[in-house]
C-alpha positions as CSV (number, residue, x, y, z in Angstrom):
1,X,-16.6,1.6,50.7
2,X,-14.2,2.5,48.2
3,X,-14.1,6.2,47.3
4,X,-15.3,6.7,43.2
5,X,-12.2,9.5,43.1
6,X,-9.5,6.9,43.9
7,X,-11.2,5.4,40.5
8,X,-10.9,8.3,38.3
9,X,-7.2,9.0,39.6
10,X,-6.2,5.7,39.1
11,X,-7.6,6.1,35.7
12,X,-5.8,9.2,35.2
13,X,-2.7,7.7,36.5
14,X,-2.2,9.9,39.6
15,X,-1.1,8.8,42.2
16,X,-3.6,9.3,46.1
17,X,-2.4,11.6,48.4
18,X,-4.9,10.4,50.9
19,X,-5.4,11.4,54.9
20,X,-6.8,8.5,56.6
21,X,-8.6,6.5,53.8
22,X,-7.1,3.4,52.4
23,X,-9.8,0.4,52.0
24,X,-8.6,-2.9,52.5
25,X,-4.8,-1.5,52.1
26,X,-5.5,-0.5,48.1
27,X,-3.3,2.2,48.1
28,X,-0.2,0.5,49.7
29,X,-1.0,-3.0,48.5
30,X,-0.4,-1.6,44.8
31,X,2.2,1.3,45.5
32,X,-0.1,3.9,44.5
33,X,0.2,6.8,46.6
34,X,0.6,7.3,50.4
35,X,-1.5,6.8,53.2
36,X,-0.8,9.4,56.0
37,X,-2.6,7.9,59.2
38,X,-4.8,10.9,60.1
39,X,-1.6,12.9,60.5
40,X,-1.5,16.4,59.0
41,X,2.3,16.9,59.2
42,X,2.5,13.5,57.4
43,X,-0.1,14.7,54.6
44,X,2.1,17.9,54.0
45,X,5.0,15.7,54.0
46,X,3.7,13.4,51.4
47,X,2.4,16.1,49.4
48,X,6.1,17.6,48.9
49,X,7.5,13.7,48.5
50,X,5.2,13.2,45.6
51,X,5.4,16.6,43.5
52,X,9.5,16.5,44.3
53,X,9.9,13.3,43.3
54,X,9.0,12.9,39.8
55,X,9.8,9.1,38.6
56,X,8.1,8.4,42.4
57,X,4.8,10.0,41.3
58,X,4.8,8.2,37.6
59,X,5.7,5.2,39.3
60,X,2.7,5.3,41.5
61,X,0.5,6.3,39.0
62,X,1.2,3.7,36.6
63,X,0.8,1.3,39.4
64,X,-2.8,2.7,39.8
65,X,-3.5,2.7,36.5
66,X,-2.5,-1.3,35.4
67,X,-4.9,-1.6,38.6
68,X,-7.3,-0.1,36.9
69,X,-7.3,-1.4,33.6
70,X,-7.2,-5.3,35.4
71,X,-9.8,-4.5,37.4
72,X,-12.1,-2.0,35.6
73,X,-11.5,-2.0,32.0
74,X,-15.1,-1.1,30.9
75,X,-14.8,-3.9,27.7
76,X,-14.0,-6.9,30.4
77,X,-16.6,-5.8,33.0
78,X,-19.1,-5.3,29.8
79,X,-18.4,-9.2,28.7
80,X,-18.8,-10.4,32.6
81,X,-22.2,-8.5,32.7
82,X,-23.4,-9.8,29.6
83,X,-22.6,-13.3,30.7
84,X,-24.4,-13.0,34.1
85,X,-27.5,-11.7,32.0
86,X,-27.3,-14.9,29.5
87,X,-27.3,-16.7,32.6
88,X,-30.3,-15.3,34.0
C-alpha cells in the first residue's frame, strides 16, 4: 500500500527520506526524496544530502506537494465523490 505519512509529508512539503519503501516508484517518479534500497550507509548518506543541500530539499518538497494538491486536493476528491453518489 502506500504509506498515510508519505501523504502528510507531501502535504507539508518535505521531502521522504525513505529505507526501502517506494510504491510504484512515487518517490523517484516525482523527485521527491530518496529511496535508499535497504542500505543503511545509503540512508545516513541521504539524510546529510538532504539537510546540506537546501534548494535540493525545497525542490523535493515542492515536487511532493504539486503531487499532492493534483492528486489529493480534498475540494476535487469532494466533487468526484459527490458525483459517484449522484450516480448511485
Amino acid at each position: 500500500g502506500f504509506p498515510n505519512i508519505f501523504l502528510q509529508a507531501a502535504r507539508a512539503r518535505t521531502p521522504i527520506l525513505s529505507l526501502a519503501v517506494d510504491p510504484d516508484g512515487f518517490i523517484a517518479k516525482h523527485q521527491g526524496g530518496i529511496v535508499c534500497g535497504d542500505n543503511y550507509e545509503k540512508l545516513k548518506t541521504g539524510l546529510a544530502i538532504l539537510l546540506g543541500q537546501d534548494d535540493l530539499r525545497a525542490r523535493a518538497g515542492e515536487n511532493l506537494y504539486r503531487y499532492f494538491r493534483a492528486e489529493h486536493d480534498l475540494a476535487k476528491n469532494i466533487s468526484q465523490w459527490e458525483e459517484l453518489l449522484r450516480k448511485l
